[in-house]
VOPAGU-2260 file (C-alpha; in pm, 1 decimal, decimal comma):
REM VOPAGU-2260
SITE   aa  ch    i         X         Y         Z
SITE  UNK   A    0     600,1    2133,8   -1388,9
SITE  UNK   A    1     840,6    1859,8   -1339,5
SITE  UNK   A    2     706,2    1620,6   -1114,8
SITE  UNK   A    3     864,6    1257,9    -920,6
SITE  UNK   A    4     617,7    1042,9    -848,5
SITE  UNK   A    5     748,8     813,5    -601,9
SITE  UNK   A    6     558,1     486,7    -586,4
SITE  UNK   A    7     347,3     373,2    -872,8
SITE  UNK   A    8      38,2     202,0    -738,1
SITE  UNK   A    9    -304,7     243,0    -715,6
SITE  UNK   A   10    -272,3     604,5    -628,7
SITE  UNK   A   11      49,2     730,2    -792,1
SITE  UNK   A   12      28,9     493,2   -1107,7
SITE  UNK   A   13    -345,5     699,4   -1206,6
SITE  UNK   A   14    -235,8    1029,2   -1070,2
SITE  UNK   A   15     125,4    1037,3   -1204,6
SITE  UNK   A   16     -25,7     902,4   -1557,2
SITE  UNK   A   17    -293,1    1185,4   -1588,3
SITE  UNK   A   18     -28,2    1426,0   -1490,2
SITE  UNK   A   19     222,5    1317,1   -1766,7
SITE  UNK   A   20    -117,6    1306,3   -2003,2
SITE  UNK   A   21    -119,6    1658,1   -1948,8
SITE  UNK   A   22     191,3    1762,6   -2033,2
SITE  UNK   A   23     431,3    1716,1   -1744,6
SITE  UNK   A   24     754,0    1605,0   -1688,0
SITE  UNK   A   25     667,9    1356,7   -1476,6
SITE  UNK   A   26     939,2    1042,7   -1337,4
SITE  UNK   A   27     841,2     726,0   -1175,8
SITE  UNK   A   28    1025,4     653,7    -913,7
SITE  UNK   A   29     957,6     270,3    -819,3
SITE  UNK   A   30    1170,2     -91,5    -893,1
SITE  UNK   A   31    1160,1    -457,0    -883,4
SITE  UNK   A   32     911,8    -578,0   -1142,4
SITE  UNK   A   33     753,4    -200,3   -1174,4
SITE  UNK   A   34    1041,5     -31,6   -1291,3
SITE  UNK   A   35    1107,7    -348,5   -1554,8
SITE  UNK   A   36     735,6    -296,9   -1666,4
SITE  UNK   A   37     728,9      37,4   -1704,2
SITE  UNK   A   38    1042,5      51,5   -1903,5
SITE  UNK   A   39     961,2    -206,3   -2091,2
SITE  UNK   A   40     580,0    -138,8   -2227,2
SITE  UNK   A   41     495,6     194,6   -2029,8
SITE  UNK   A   42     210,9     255,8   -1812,2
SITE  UNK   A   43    -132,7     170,6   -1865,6
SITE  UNK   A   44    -464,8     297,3   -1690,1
SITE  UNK   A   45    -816,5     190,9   -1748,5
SITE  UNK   A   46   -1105,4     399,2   -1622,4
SITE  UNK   A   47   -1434,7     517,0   -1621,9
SITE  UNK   A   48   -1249,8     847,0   -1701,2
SITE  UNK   A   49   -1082,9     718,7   -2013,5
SITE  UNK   A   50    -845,7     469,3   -2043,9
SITE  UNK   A   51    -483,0     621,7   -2098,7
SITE  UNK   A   52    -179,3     395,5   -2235,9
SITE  UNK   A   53     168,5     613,1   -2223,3
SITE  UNK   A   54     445,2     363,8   -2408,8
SITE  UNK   A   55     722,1     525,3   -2298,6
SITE  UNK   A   56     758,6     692,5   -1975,4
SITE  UNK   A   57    1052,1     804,7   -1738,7
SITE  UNK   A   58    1126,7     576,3   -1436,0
SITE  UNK   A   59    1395,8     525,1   -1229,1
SITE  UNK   A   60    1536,0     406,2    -910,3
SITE  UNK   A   61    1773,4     643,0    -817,9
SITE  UNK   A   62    1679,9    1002,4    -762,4
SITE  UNK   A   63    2009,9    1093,4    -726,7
SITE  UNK   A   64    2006,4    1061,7   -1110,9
SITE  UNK   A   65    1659,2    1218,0   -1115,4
SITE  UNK   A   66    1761,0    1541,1    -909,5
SITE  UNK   A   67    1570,6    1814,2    -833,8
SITE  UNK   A   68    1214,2    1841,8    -910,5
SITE  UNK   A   69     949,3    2100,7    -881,5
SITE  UNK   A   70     645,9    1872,4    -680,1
SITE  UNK   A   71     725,5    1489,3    -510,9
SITE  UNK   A   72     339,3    1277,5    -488,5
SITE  UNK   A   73     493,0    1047,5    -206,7
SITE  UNK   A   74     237,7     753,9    -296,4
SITE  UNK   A   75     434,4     443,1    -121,9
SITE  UNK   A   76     209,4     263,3     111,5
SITE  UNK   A   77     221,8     419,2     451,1
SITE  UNK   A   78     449,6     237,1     652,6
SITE  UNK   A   79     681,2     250,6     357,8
SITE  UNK   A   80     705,9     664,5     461,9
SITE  UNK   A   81     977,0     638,7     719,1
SITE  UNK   A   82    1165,8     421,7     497,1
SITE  UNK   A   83    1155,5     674,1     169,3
SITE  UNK   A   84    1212,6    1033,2     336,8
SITE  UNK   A   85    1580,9    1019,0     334,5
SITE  UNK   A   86    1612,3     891,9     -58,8
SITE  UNK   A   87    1373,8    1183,0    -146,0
SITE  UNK   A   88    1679,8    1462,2       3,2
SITE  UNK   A   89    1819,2    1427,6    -413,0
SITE  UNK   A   90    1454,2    1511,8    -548,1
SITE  UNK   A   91    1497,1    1886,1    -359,3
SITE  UNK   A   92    1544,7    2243,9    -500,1
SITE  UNK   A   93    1558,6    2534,9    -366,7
SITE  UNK   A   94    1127,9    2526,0    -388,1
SITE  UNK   A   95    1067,5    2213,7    -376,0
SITE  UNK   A   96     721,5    2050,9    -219,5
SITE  UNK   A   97     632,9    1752,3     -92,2
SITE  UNK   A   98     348,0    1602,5     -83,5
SITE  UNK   A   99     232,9    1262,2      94,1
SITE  UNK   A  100    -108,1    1104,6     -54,0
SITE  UNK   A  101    -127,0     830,3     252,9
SITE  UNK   A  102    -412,3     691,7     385,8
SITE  UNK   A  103    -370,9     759,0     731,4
SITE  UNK   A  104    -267,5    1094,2     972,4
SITE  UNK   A  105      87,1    1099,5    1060,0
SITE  UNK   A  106     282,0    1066,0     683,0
SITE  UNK   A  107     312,9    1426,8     674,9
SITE  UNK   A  108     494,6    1456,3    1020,4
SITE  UNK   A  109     728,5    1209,5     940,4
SITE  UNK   A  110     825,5    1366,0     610,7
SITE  UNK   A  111     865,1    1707,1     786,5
SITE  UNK   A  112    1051,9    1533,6    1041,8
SITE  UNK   A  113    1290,0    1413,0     791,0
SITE  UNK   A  114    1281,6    1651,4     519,5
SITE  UNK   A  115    1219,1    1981,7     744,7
SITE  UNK   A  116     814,3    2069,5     788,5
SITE  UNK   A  117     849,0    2371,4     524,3
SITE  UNK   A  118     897,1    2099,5     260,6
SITE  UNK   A  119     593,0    1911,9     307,1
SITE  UNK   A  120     219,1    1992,3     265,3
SITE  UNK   A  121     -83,8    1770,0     376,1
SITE  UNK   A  122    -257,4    1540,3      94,4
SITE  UNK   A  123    -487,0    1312,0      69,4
SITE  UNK   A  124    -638,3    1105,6    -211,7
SITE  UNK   A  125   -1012,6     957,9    -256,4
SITE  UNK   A  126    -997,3     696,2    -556,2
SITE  UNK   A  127   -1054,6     313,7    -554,4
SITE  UNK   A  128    -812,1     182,0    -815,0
SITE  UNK   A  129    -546,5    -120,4    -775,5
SITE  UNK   A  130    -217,7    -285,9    -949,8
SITE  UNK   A  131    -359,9    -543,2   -1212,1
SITE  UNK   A  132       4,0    -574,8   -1360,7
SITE  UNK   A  133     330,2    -400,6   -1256,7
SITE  UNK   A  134     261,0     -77,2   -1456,3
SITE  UNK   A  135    -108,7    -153,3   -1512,5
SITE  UNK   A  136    -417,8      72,1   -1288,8
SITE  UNK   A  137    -751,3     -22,5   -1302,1
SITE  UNK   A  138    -954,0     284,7   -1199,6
SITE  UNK   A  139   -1303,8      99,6   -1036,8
SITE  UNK   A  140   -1458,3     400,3    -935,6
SITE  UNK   A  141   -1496,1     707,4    -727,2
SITE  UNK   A  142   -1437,4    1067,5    -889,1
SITE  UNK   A  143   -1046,2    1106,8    -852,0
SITE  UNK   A  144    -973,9    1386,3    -586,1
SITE  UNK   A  145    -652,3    1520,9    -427,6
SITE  UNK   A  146    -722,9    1774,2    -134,8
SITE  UNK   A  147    -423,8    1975,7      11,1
SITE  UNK   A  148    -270,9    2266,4     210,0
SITE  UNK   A  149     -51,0    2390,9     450,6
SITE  UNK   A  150     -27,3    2222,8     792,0
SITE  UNK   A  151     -64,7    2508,2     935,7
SITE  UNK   A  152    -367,1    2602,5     730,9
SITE  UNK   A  153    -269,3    2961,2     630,4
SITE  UNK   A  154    -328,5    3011,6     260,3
SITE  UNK   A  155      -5,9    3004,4      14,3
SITE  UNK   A  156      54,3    3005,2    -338,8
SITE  UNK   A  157     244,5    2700,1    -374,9
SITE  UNK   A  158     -69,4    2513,9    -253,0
SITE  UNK   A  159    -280,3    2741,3    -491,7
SITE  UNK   A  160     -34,5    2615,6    -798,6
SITE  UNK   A  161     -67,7    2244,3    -709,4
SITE  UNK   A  162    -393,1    2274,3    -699,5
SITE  UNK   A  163    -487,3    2395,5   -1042,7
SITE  UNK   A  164    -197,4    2189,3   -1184,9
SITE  UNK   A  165    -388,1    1896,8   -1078,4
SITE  UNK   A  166    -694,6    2048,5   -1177,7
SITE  UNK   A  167    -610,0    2146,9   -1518,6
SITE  UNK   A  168    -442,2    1750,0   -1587,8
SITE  UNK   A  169    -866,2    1665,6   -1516,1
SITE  UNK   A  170    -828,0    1591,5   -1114,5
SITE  UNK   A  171   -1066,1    1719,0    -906,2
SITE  UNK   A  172    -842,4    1926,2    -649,3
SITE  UNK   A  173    -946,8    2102,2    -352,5
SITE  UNK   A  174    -752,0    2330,6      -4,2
SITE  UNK   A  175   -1023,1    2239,4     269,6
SITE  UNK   A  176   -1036,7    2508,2     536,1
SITE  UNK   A  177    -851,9    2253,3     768,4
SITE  UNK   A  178    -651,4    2013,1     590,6
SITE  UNK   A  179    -557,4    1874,1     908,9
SITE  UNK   A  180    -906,3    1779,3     986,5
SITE  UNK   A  181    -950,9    1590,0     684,1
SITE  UNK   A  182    -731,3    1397,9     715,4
SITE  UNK   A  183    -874,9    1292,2    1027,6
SITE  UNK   A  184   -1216,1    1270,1     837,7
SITE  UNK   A  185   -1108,4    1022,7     618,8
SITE  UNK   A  186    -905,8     843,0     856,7
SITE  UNK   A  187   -1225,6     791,7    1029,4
SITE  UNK   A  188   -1370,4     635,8     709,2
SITE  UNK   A  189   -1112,0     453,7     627,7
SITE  UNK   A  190    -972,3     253,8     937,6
SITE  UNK   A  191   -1301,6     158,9    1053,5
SITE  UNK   A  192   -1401,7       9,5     754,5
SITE  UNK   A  193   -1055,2    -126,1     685,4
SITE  UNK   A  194   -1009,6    -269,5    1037,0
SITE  UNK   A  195   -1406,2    -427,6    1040,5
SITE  UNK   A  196   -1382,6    -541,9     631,0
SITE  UNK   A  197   -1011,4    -706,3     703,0
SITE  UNK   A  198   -1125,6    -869,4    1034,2
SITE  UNK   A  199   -1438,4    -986,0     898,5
SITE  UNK   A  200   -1319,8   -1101,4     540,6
SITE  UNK   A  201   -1640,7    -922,1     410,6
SITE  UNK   A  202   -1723,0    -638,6     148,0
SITE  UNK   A  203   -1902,7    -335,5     243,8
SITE  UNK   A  204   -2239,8    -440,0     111,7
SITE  UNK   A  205   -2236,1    -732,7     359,9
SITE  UNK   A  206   -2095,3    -459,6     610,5
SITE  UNK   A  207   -2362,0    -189,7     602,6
SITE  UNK   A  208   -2655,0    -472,2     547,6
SITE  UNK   A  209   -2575,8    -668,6     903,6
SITE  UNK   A  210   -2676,7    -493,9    1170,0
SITE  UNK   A  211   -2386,9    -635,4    1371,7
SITE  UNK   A  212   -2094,5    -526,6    1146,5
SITE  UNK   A  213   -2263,8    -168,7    1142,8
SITE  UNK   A  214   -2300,0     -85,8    1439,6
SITE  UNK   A  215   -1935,0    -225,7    1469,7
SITE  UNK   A  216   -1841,4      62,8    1216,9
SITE  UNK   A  217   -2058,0     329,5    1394,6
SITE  UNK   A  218   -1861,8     238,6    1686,6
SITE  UNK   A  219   -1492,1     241,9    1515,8
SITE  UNK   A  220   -1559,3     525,3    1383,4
SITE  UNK   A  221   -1731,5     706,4    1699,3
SITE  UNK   A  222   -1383,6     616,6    1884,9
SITE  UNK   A  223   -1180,6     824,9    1577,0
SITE  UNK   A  224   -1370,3    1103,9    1643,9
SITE  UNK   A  225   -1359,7    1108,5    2002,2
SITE  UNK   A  226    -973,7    1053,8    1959,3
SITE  UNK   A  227    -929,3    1345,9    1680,9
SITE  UNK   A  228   -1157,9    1594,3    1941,6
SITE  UNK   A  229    -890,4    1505,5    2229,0
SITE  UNK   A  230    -622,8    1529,2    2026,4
SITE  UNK   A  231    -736,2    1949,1    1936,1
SITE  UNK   A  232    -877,0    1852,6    1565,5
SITE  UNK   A  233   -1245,8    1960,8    1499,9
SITE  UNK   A  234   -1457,7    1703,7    1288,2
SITE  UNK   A  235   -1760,6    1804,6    1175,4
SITE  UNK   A  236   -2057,3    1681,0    1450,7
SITE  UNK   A  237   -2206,5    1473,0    1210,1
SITE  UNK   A  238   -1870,4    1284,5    1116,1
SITE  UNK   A  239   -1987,9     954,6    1136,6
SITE  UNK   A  240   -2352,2    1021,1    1008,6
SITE  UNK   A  241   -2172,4    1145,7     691,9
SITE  UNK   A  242   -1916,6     839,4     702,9
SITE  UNK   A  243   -2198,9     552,7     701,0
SITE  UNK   A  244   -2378,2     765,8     439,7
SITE  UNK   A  245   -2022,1     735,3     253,1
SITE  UNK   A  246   -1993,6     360,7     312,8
SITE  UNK   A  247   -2381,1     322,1     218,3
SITE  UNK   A  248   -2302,9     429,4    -140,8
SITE  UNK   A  249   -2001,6     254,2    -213,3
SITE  UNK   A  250   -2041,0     -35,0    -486,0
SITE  UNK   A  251   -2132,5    -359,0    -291,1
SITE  UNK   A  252   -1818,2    -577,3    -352,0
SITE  UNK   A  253   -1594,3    -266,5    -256,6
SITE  UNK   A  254   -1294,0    -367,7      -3,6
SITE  UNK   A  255    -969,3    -155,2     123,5
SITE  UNK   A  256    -641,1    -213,7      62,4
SITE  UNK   A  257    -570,4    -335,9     394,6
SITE  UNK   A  258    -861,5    -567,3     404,7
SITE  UNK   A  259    -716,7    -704,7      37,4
SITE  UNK   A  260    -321,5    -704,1     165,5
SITE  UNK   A  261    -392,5    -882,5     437,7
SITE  UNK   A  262    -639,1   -1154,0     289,6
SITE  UNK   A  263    -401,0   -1216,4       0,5
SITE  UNK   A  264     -97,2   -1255,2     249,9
SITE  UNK   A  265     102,0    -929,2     199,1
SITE  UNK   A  266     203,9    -620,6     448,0
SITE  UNK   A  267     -12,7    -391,0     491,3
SITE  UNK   A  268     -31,5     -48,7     640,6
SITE  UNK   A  269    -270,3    -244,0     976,4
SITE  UNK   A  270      12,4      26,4    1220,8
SITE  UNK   A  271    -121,9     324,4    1048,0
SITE  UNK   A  272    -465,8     257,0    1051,1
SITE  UNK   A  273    -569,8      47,3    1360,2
SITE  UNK   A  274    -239,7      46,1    1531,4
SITE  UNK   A  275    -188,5     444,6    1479,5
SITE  UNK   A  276    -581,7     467,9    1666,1
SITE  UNK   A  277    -419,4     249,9    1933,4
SITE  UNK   A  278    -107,1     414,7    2034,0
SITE  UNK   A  279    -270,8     775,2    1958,3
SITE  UNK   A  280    -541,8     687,7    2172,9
SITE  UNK   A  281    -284,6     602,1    2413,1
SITE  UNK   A  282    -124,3     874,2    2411,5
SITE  UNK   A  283    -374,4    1099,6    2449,4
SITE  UNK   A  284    -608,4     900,2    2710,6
SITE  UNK   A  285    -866,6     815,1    2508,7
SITE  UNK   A  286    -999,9     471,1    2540,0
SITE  UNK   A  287   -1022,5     272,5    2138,9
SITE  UNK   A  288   -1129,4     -80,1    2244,3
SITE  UNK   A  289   -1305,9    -161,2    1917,2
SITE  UNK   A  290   -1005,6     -61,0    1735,4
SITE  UNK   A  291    -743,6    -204,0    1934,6
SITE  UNK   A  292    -986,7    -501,6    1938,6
SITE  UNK   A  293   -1003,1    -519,0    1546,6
SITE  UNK   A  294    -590,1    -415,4    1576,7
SITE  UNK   A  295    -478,7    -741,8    1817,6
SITE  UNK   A  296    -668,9    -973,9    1598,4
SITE  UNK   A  297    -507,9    -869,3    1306,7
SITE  UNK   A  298    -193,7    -842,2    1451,9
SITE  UNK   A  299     -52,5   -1224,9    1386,3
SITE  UNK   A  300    -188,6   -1208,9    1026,9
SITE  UNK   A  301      47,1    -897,9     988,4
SITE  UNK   A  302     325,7   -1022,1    1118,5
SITE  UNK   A  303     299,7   -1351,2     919,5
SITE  UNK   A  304     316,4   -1161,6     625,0
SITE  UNK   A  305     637,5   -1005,5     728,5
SITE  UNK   A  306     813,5   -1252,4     811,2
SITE  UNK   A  307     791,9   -1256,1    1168,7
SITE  UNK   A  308     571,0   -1524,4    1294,1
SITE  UNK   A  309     535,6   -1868,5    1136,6
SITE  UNK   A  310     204,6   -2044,6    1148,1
């Protein structure tokens, strides 16, 4: 299968590498100091799974040159989405599928939106890895997992031949019943423990230990699941039970991306986690004052690092 990989971070960088492992035609699609390192030396993974060095990879920055391609891992950081649909037109056949990895609920609609909604599929991705280097993952932990399907949820082969080319490169890969609704279940997960862990400065073993910051959590993640419910997407009843439980096994120094981003100073994707609870809520009536709460204070910090408030 010839796959484009566009962005090479935590998530693309490990996926994209155990793809080309196996035997793909797989193209980075990334620049600045990435596409210099992975020209230069490759890329490099290390994980519990095996470390992996490929010297010599394809990357670009232009997928006009790349053209058409049989699968595109969108793996940019979320509110990078908008931004990338219209450069990915070039990477499109005749049966070409899309596939966003975001953390997050609305990457796939905005791809559709762009690229026309019988392009894209719904993905998500469960790993905790991270840049070291341009070009260099470190896998910390967490089996790597891809789960995917139609929006629509009706059964199709192109989802079927994803799936076991991902699981035949060693990635756990799954079609959930409702992809829709996990998405949603790991939004839940993720935002609440982003929003508290960035707002708080803490990891999750000083989140789940203080009674205070967990029930702070229970309660982010009670107003997700009232929000998904009103918004016609069925969570499981136990939801959050089986979030904390989540959160409860995590290694104790473990943070999200956001809460990292936005300590060390960078953008981060605060509009599609918090923010996106806000202005969903909003729309459909649903009251999120913890998250808009955790949202507003993080707000200035955001906008710092973009450039757009000076303090």
């Amino acid at each position: 299968m010839r796959i484009a990989i566009y962005g090479v971070g935590g998530i693309g960088g490990y996926f994209g590498g155990r793809l080309a492992q196996a035997g793909h035609e797989v193209v980075f699609i990334a620049r600045g100091a990435t596409l210099e390192a992975l020209r230069r030396q490759g890329l490099r993974l290390e994980s519990p799974k095996g470390d992996l060095h490929l010297p010599q990879v394809a990357a670009s920055d232009d997928p006009v040159a790349v053209g058409p391609v049989d699968l595109v891992m969108v793996a940019v950081k979320a509110w990078q989405v908008a931004e990338v649909a219209e450069k990915i037109r070039p990477l499109l056949g005749p049966r070409t599928v899309v596939l966003p990895l975001q953390n997050g609920v609305e990457a796939p609609y905005q791809l559709a939106e762009t690229l026309g909604r019988e392009r894209v599929l719904g993905g998500l991705a469960k790993i905790i890895s991270y840049i070291v280097a341009p070009g260099h993952i470190r896998h910390l932990g967490a089996e790597p997992y891809i789960a995917l399907g139609e929006l629509d949820n009706r059964p199709s082969e192109r989802a079927e031949r994803i799936r076991a080319t991902l699981e035949e490169a060693g990635i756990v890969a799954r079609i959930p019943q409702d992809i829709v609704a996990a998405l949603w279940l790991k939004f839940l997960f993720v935002a609440a423990w982003g929003g508290v862990g960035a707002a708080t400065r803490a990891p999750v073993g000083v989140l789940r230990r203080l009674p205070e910051t967990r029930e702070l959590l229970e309660q982010a993640m009670s107003e997700i699941a009232t929000l998904a419910a009103a918004r016609g997407v069925s969570l499981p009843a136990d939801a959050v039970a089986s979030s904390m439980n989540f959160v409860d096994a995590l290694p104790d120094d473990s943070t999200t991306s956001l809460q990292r981003d936005i300590t060390e100073g960078r953008p981060s994707e605060l509009e599609a986690w918090s923010g996106a609870v806000v202005h969903l809520g909003r729309e459909a009536g649903v009251a999120t004052p913890v998250n808009g709460t955790l949202y507003r204070c993080l707000l200035p910090l955001e906008l710092r690092a973009r450039g757009q408030l000076g303090f």
